[in-house]
Chimera marker file (.cmm) of the C-alpha trace (Angstrom):
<marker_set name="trace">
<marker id="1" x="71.736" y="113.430" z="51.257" r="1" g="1" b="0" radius="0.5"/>
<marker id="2" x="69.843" y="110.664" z="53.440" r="1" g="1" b="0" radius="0.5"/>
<marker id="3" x="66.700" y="110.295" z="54.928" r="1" g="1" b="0" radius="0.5"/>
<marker id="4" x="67.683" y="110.333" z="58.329" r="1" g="1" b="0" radius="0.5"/>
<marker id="5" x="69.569" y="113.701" z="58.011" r="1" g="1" b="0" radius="0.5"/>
<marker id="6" x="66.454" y="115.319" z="56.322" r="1" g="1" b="0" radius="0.5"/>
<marker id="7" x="64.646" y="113.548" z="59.150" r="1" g="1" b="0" radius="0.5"/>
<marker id="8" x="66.516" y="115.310" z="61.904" r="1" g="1" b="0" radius="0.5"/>
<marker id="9" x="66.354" y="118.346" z="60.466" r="1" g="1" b="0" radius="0.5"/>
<marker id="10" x="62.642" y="118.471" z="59.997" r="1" g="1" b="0" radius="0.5"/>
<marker id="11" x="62.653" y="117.535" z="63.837" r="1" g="1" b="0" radius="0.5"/>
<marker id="12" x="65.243" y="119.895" z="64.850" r="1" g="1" b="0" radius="0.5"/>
<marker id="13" x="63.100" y="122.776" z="62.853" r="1" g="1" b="0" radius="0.5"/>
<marker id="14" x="59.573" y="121.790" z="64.336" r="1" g="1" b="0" radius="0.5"/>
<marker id="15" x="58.342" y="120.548" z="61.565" r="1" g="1" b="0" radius="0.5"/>
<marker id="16" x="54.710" y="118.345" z="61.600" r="1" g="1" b="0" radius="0.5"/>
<marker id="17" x="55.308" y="117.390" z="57.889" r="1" g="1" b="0" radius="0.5"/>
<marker id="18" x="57.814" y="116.450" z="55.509" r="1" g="1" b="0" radius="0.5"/>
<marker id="19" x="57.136" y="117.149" z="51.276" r="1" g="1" b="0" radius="0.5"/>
<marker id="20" x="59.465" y="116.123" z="48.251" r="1" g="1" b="0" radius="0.5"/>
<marker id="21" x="59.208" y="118.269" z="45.900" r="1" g="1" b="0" radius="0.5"/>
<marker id="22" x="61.359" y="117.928" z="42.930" r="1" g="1" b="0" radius="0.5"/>
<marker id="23" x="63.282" y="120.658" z="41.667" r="1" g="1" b="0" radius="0.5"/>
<marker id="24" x="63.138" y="122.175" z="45.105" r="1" g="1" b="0" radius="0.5"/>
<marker id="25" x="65.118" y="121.140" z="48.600" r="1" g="1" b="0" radius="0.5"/>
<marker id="26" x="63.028" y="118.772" z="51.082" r="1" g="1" b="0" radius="0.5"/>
<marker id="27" x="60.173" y="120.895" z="52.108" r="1" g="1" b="0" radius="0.5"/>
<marker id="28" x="59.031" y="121.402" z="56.289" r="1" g="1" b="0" radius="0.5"/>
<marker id="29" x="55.773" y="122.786" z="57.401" r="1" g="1" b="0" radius="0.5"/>
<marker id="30" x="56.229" y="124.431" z="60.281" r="1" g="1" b="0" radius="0.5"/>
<marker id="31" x="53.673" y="125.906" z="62.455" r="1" g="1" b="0" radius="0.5"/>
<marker id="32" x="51.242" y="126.043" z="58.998" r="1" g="1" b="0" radius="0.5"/>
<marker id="33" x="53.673" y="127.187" z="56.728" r="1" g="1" b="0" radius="0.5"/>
<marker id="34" x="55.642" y="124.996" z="54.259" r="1" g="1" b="0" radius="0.5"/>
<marker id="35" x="59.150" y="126.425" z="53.477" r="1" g="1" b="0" radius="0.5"/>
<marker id="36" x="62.703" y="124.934" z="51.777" r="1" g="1" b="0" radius="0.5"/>
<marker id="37" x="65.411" y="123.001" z="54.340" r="1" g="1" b="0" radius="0.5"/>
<marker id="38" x="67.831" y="125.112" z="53.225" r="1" g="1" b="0" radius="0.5"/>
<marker id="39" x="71.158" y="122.973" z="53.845" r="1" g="1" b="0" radius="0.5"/>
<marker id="40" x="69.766" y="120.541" z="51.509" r="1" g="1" b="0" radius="0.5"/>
<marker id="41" x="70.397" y="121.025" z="47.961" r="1" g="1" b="0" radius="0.5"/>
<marker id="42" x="67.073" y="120.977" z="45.494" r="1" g="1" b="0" radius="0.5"/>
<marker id="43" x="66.019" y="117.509" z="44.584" r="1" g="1" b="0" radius="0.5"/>
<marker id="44" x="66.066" y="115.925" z="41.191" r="1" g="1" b="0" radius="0.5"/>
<marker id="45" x="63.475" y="113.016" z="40.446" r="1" g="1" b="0" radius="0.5"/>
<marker id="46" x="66.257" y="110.052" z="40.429" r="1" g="1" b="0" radius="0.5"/>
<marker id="47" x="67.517" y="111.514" z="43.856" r="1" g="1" b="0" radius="0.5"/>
<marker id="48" x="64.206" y="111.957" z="45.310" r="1" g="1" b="0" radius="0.5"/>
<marker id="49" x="63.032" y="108.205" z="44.064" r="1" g="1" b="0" radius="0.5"/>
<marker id="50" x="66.345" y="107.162" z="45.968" r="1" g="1" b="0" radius="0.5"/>
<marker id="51" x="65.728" y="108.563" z="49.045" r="1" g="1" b="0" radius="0.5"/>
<marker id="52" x="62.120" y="107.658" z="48.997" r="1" g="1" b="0" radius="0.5"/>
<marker id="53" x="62.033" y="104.500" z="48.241" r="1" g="1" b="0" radius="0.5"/>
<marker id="54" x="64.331" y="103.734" z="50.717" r="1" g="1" b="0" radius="0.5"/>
<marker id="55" x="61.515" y="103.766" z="52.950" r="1" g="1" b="0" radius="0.5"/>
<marker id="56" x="58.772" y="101.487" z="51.397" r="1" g="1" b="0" radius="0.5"/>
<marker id="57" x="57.915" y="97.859" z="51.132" r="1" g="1" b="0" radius="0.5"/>
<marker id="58" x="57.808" y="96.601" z="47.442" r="1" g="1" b="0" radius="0.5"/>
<marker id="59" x="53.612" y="96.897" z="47.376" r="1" g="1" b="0" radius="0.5"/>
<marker id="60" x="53.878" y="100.642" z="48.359" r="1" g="1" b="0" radius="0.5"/>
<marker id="61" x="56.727" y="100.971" z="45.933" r="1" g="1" b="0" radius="0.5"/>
<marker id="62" x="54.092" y="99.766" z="43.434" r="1" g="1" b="0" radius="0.5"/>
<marker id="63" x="51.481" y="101.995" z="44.456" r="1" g="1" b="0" radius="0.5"/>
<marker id="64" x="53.863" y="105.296" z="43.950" r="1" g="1" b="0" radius="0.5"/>
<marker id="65" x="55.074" y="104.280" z="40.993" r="1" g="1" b="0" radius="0.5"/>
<marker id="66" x="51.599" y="103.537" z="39.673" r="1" g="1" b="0" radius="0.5"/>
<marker id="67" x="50.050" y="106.978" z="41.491" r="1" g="1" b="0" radius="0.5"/>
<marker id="68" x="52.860" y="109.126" z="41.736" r="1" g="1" b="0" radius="0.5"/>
<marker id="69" x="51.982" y="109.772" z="45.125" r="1" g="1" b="0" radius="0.5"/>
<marker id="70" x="51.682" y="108.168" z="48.574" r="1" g="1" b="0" radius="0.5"/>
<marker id="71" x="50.893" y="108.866" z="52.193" r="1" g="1" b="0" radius="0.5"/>
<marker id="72" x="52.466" y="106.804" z="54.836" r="1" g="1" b="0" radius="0.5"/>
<marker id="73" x="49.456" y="104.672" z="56.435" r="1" g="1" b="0" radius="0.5"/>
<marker id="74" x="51.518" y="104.895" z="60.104" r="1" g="1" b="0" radius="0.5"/>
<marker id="75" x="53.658" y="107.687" z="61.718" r="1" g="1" b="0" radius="0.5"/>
<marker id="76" x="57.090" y="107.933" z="61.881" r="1" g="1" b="0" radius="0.5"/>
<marker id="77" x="58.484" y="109.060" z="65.281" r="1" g="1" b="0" radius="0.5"/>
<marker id="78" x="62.083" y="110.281" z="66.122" r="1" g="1" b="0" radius="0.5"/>
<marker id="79" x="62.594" y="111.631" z="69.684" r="1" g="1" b="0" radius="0.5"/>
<marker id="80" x="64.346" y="114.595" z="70.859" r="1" g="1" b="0" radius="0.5"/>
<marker id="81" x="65.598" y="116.130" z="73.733" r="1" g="1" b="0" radius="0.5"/>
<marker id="82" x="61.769" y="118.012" z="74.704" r="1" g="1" b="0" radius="0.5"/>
<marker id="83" x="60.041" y="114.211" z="73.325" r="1" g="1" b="0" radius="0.5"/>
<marker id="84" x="59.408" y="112.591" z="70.324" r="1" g="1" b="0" radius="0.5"/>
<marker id="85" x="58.511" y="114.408" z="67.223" r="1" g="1" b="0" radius="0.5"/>
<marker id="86" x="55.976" y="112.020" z="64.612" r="1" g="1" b="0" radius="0.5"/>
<marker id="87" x="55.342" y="112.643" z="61.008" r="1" g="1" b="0" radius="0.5"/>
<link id1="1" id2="2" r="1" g="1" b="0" radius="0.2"/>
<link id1="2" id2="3" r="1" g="1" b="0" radius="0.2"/>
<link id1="3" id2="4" r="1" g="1" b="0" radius="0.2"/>
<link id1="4" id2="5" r="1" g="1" b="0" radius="0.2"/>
<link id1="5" id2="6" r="1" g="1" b="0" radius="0.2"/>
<link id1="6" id2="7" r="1" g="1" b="0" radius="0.2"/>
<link id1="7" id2="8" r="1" g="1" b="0" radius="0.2"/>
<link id1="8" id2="9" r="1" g="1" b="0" radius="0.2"/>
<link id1="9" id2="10" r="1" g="1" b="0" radius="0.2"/>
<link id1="10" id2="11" r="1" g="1" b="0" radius="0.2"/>
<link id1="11" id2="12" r="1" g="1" b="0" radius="0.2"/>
<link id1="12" id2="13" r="1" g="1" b="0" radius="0.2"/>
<link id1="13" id2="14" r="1" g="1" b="0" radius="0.2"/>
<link id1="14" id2="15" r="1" g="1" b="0" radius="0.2"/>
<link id1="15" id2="16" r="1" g="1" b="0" radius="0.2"/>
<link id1="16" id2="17" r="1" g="1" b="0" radius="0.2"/>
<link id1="17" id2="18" r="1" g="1" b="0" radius="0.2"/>
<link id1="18" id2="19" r="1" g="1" b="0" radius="0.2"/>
<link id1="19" id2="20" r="1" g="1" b="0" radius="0.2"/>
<link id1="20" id2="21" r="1" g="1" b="0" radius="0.2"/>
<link id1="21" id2="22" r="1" g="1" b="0" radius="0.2"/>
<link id1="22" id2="23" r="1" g="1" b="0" radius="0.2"/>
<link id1="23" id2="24" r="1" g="1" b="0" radius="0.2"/>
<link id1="24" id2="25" r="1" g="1" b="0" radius="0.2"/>
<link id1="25" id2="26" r="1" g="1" b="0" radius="0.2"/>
<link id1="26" id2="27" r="1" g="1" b="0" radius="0.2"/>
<link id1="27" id2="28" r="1" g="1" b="0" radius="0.2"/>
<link id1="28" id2="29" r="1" g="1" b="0" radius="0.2"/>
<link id1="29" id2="30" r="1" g="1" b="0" radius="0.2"/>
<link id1="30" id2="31" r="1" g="1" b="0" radius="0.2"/>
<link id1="31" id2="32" r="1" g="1" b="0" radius="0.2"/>
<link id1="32" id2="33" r="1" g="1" b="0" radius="0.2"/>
<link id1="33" id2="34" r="1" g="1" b="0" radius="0.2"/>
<link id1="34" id2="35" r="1" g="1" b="0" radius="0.2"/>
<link id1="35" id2="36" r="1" g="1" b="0" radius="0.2"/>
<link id1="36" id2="37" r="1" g="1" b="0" radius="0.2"/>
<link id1="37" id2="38" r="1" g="1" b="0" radius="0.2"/>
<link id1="38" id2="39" r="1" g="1" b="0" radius="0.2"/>
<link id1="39" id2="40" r="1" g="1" b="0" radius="0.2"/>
<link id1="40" id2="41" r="1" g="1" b="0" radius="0.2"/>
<link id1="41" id2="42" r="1" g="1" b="0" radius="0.2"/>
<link id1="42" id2="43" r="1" g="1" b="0" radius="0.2"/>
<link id1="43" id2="44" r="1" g="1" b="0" radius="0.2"/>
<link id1="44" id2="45" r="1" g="1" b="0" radius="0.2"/>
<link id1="45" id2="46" r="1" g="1" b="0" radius="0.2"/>
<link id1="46" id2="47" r="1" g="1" b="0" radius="0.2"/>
<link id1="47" id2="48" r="1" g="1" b="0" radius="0.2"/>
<link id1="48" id2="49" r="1" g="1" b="0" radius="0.2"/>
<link id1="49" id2="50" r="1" g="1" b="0" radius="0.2"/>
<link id1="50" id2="51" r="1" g="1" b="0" radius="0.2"/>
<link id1="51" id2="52" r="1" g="1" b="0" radius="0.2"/>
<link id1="52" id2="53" r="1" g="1" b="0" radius="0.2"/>
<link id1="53" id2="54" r="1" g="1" b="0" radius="0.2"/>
<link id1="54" id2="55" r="1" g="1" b="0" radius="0.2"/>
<link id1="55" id2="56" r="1" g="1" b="0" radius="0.2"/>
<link id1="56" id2="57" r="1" g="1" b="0" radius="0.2"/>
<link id1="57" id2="58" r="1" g="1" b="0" radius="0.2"/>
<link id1="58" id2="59" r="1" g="1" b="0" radius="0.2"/>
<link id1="59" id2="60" r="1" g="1" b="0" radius="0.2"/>
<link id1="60" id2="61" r="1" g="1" b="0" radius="0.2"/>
<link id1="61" id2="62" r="1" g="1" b="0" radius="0.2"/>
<link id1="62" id2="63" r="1" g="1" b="0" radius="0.2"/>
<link id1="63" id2="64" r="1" g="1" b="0" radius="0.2"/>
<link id1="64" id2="65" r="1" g="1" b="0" radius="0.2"/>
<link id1="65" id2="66" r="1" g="1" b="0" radius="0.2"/>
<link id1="66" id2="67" r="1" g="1" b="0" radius="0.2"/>
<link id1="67" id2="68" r="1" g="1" b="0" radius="0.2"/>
<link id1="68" id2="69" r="1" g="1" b="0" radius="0.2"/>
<link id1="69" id2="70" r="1" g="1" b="0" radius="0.2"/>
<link id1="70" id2="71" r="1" g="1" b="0" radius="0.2"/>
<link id1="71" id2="72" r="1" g="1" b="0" radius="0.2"/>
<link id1="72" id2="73" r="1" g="1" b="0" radius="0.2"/>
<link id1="73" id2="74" r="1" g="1" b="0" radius="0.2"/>
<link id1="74" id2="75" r="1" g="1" b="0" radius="0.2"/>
<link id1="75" id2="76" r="1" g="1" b="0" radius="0.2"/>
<link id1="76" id2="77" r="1" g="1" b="0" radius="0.2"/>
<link id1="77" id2="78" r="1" g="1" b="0" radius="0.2"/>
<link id1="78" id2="79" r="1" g="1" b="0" radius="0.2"/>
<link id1="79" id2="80" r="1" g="1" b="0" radius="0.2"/>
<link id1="80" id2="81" r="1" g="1" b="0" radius="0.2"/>
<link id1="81" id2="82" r="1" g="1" b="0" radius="0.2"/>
<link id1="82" id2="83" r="1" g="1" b="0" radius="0.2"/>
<link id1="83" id2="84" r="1" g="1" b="0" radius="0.2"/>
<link id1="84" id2="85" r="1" g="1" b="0" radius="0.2"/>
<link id1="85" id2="86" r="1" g="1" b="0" radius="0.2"/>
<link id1="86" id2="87" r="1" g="1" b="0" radius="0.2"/>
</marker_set>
């Protein structure tokens, strides 16, 4: 499991926002309702830290292992065939 194939599934399912959650497959809100991406299998906390952190710069790699948590301070756009989808 990679980013960019949870990515295009989140875009190919609508979705505005993407959750880890561990214990559970990547999560998808879509239209107001957050529900499983069910080809995914449910995520354990060293495969979730993997896939995460593949993402962040070593001071926001800091932060969520200091917080446990962080929010993306820009959006991340992928296009598709109707336009480009952010998160």
């Amino acid at each position: 499991m990679e980013m960019i194939d949870i990515l295009k599934a989140s875009v190919q399912e609508g979705a505005s926002d993407l959750h880890f959650v561990i214990g559970q497959p990547p999560m998808i809100r879509v239209d107001g309702e957050l529900r499983p991406i069910k080809e995914f299998p449910s995520l354990t906390a060293q495969e979730s830290r993997r896939i995460i952190y593949t993402l962040l710069s070593i001071s926001s790699g800091r932060v969520l292992s200091r917080t446990g948590n962080w929010t993306s301070p820009f959006p991340w756009t992928m296009s598709r065939g109707s336009g480009p989808t952010s998160f």
